[in-house]
N, C-alpha and C positions, 0 to 999 in steps of 0.2 A: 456567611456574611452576617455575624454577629453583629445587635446594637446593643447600646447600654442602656440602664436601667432608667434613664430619663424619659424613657419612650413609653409614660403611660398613657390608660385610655382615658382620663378624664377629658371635659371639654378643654377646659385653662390650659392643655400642652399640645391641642393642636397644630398651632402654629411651629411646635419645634418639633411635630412629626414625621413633618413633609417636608422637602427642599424648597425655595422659593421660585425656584422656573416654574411658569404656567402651566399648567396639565397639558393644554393644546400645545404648547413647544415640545415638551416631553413623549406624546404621541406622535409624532410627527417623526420626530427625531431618531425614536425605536423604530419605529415602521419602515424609515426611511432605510434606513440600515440592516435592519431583521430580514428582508427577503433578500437582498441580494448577500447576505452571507449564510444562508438558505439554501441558496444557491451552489456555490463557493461549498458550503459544508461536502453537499452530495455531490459535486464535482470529486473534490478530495476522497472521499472516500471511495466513491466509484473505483477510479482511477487504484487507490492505494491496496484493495480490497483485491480487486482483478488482475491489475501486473505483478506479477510472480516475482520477479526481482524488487518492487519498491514493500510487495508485504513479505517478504522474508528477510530485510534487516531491521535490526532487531533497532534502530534506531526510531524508526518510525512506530514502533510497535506504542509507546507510550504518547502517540501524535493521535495514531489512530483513537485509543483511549478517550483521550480530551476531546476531539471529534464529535464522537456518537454521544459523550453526555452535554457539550457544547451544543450539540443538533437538538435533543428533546429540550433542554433551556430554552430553544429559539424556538420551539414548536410548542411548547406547554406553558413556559413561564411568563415568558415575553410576551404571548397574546393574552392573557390571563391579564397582565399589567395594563397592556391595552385596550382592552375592555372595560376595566376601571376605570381609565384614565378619560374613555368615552362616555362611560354611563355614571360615572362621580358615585360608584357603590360598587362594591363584591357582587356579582353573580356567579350562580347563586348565594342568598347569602347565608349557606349554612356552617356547621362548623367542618365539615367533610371538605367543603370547598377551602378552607381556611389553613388544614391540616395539610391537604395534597400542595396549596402552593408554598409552604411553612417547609416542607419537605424540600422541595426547590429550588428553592429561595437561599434556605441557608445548607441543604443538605450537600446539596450537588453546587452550590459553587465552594464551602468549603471541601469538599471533596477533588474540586479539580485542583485547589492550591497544594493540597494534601497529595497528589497523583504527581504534580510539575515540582513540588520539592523530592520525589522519587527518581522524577528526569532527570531531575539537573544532578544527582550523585549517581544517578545510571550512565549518565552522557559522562560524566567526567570517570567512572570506572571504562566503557570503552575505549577510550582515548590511551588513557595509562595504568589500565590492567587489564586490557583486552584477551587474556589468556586464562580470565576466569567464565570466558563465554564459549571455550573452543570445541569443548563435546556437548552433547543433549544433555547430558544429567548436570556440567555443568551451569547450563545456558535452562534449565529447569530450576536449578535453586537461584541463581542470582540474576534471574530474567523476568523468566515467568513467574514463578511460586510469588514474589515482594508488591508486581501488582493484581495478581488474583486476590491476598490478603488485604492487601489497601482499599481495592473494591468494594469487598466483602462484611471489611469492617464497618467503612462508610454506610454502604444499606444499612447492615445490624445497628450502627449506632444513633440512626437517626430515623428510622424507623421504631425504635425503642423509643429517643427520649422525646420526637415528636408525637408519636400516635400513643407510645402508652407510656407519659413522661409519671414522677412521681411526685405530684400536685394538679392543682387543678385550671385548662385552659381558659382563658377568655379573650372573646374576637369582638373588632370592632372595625363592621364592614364599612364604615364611612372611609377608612385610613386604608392607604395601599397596605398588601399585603395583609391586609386583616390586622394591622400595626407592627407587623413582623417581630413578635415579641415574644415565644413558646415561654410556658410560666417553665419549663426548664432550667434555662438561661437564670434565673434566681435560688437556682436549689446551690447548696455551698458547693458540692462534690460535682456536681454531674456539671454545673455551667463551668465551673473552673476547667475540668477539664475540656470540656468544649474550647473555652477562650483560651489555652496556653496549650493543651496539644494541636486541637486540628486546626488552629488560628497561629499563633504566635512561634510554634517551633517551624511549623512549614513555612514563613516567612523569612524565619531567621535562616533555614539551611538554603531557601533560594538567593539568600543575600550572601550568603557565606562561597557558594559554588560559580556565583555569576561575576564575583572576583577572584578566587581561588583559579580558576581553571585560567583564566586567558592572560595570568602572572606567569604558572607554571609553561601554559604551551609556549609562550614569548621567549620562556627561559630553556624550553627544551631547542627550543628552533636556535636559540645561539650557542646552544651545548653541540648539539650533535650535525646543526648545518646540512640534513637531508632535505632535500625540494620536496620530493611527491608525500613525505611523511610530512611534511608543515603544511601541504594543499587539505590535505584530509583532514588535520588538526584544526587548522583555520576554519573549514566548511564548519564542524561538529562543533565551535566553540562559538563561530558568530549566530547560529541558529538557533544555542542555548541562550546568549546573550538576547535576542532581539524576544523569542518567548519569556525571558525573567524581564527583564523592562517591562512588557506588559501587564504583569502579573503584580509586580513592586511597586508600580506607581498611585493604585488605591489600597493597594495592600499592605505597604510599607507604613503610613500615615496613620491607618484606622487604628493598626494593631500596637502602635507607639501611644494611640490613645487607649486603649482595650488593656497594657500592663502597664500604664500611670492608673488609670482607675483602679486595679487591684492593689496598685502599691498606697491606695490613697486618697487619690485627686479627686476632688468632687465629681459626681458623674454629671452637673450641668454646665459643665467646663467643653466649650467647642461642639456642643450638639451638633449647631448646623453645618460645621465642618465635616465632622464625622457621618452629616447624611448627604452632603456630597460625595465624600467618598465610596460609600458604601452606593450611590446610584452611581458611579463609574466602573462596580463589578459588572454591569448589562454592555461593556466596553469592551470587557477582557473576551467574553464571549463572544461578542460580535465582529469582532477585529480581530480575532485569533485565527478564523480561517483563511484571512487575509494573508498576514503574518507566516503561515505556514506555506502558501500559495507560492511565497515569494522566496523561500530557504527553501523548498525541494524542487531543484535544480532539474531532473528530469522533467516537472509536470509544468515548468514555465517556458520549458523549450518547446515542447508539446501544446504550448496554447502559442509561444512565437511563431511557430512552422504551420499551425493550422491559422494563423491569421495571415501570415503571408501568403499561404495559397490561396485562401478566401481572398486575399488582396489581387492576387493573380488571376486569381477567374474572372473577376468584376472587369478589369481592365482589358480582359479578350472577351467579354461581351461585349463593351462597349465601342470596341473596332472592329464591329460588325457591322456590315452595312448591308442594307435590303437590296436586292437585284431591282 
């Protein structure tokens, strides 16, 4: 979750560091939502983790993914913001503190865009080349091995150029996030590429897959006119569709600001725009578990059936009468 360069720490740019919602609406607001998709997370995963059939398609496999670093966001980062948000300062406020949420902040949610621009070309290779997944070896190269690497990279690259970036950090614990600014993000080399690979291409390929795919299934379903092959099509493209809308909708905006400032555009052009957008990442997280709850098909029937019987018990208590 890359900002631009307007974001220093002088006094004079406080006002364009922070969004203009009250801090107390803002905690409220996180809170309100951060446990029950807390919830919802470990639900999911429970469930996804233990039934042998939903963690052996390889569909879920990159849900699971987003999941477990969607769950430490909502258990590290988000009370971390919380905290600030109540105490109107960093605690602690050192630079250790500064660094771990700078790590999460920007490490792990560009990393999830970066993991969902994977899905949406994985989801659309199962659909229409599903016969590059049919052995182990290879359902190992073009499964597993792209996001063990994605993973992999993400730590290595932001654990490098936050904790041992090449220049020198400065925090300033009055500003969320320590002002969310790693002196990185100004080096020519390392912030470019920050800003156009792990930002701007995984936007571009979630925009490119989340109409590409449901053109072609449209057009496969009046080519070949198979029912159960258009059910399965339909499921695996509306569930890619409903995850890339979430993802595109602050993603999409920032990052159109993020390659005008490189092509140019003065970087005090739309701040406060771009720090709303950039506070609607704490959305993608917390609504993603939601999101998924609702496109996997077995675990909503499994909360219908366990609510109707809970509904069923209640009503044979109730017409019970004392002798």
């Amino acid at each position: 979750m890359s900002v631009n360069d307007s974001f220093n720490n002088d006094e004079n740019t406080f006002q364009d560091s922070e969004i203009n919602i009250p801090r107390i609406v803002r905690f409220w607001l996180l809170l309100l939502l951060d446990v029950p998709s807390i919830i919802c997370s470990f639900f999911l995963l429970f469930h996804l983790l233990i039934n042998k059939t939903l963690r052996c398609q390889l569909t879920n496999h990159v849900t699971i993914v987003l999941l477990i670093i969607g769950l430490v966001i909502e258990l590290v980062d988000i009370p971390f913001l919380l905290s600030f948000l109540h105490l109107n300062i960093v605690q602690p406020s050192i630079p250790a503190m500064c660094l771990i949420w700078w790590f999460m902040d920007i490490g792990l949610y560009n990393g999830c865009t970066i993991i969902m621009a994977w899905g949406s070309v994985h989801r659309y290779l199962l659909i229409f080349h599903d016969q590059m997944f049919l052995n182990n070896r290879k359902r190992f190269i073009f499964h597993y091995s792209p996001l063990i690497i994605l993973f992999v990279y993400i730590l290595i690259f932001y654990i490098i150029a936050i904790v041992f970036p090449p220049c020198m950090n400065t925090y300033n614990y009055k500003l969320p996030i320590c002002d969310d600014y790693p002196c990185y993000l100004n080096d020519p080399i390392v912030g470019i590429w920050d800003s156009v690979v792990n930002n701007i291409i995984p936007v571009i390929i979630i925009s490119i897959f989340s109409l590409i795919l449901p053109i072609r299934v449209w057009h496969q379903k009046r080519r070949l006119n198979r029912r159960n092959l258009w059910r399965r099509q339909r499921k695996m493209t509306l569930q890619l569709l409903c995850y890339c809308i979430l993802y595109l909708i602050p993603n999409l905006p920032l990052n159109i600001f993020i390659f005008a400032q490189i092509c140019g555009l003065s970087q005090n052009v739309g701040v406060q725009a771009q720090l709303y957008f950039a506070f609607l990442f704490y959305f993608i997280t917390l609504l993603y578990p939601f999101v998924c709850l609702g496109s996997v098909s077995e675990l909503r029937k499994k909360i219908k059936w366990q609510g109707l019987f809970l509904l069923k018990q209640t009503r044979q208590n109730a017409t019970v009468r004392p002798q």
